[in-house]
N, C-alpha and C positions, 0 to 999 in steps of 0.2 A: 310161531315163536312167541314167547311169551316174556320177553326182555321188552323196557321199554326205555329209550335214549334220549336224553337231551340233544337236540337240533346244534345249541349251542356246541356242545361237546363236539360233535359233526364237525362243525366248521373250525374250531379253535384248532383240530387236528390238519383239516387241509390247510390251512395258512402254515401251520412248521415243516409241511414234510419238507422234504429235502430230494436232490437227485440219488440219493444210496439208500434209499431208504422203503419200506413201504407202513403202510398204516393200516391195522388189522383190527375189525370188528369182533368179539368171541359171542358168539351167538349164544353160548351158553351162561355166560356170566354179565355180559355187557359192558365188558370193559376192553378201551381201544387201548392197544398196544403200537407201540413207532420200534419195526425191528430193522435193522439196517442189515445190506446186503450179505458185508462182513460177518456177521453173529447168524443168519442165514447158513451162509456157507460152512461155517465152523460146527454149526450144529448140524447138517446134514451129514457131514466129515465126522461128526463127532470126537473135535480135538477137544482134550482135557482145559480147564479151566480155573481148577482150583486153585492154580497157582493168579490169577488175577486180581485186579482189587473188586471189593466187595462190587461196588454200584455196574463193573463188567459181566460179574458173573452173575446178578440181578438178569442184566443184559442178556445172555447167553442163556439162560435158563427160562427167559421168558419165548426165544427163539427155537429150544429144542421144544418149547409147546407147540409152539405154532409148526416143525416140524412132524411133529411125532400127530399132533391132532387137527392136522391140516380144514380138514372138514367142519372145526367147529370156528373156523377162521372167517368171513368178508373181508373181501379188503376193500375201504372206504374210497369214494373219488380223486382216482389222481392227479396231478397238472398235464396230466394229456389229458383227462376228460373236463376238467375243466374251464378249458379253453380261455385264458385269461384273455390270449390278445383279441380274441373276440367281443368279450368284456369289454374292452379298452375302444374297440370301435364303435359296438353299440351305444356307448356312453357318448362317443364323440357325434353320434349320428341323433342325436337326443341335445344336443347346443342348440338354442336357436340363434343365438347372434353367428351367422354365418362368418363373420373374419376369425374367429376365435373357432370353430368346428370344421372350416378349410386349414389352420394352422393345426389344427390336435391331428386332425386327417394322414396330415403331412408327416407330423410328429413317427406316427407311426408305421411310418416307409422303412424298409430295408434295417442292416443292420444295425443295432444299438435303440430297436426302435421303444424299448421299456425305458429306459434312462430318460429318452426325449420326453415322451409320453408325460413322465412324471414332474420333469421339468415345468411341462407346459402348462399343467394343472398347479404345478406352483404359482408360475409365474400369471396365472389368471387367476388362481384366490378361487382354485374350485377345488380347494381337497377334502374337505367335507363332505360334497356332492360327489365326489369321484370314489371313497370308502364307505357310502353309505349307500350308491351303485354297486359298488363290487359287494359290499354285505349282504343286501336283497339278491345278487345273483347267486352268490353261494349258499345263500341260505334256500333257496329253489334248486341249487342242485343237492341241496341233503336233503329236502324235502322226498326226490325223484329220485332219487337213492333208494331213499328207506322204505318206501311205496313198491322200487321194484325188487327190492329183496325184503319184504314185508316184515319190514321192522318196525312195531311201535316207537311213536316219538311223539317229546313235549319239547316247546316251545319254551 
């Protein structure tokens, strides 16, 4: 392949995606597309569009690409592979003042455990430390990405 990606661009895309949605690399031109299930389906279906507003059928048109030229498609890291709550543990396993890394610990028990999580890191004056952890982690998994779908990238 002969496209080469900003890292940056990598990441800025896994932070938006969304649960309807995927995030597609074009191997051919190097530009990440975010097509959502909806525009997906409709262009597989192949329902008409014309009748939409303009920035939809943008939408739709960039989905019948990605239908129709499947092949020149990746699709970038998703939050299943990116295991945030694992992030979120690692991070916590990296405190060393022990009452503050037994509490984040905890934080991240059972349901609601993102919300605590975030709280917790407020409420210690680490959210700096805690998006500058999760930046280097994302940034090594676009790293391992582009490595295993040998995609040049700059930093």
């Amino acid at each position: 392949m002969n496209i080469t990606i900003k890292l940056n661009d990598i990441i800025e895309e896994m932070e938006v995606q969304f649960e309807e949605s995927r995030s597609l690399l074009n191997i051919k031109t190097g530009v990440i597309v975010l097509v959502t299930s909806e525009d997906l389906r409709a262009a597989e279906d192949e329902e008409p569009f014309d009748h939409l507003p303009e920035w939809e059928q943008e939408n739709r048109r960039i989905a019948m690409d990605v239908v129709e030229n499947f092949e020149n498609y990746i699709e970038l890291p998703t939050k299943w592979e990116r295991h945030e709550y694992q992030i979120m543990e690692n991070l916590c396993l990296t405190v060393s003042d022990q009452r503050k890394q037994e509490s984040l610990l905890r934080a991240i028990r059972g349901k609601g455990a993102f919300r605590r999580f975030k709280d917790k890191i407020l409420d210690f004056d680490m959210e700096e430390q805690w998006f500058s952890y999760r930046d280097e982690c994302f940034k090594q998994i676009a790293i391992d990405w582009c490595q295993e779908n040998k995609i040049n990238y700059t930093e």
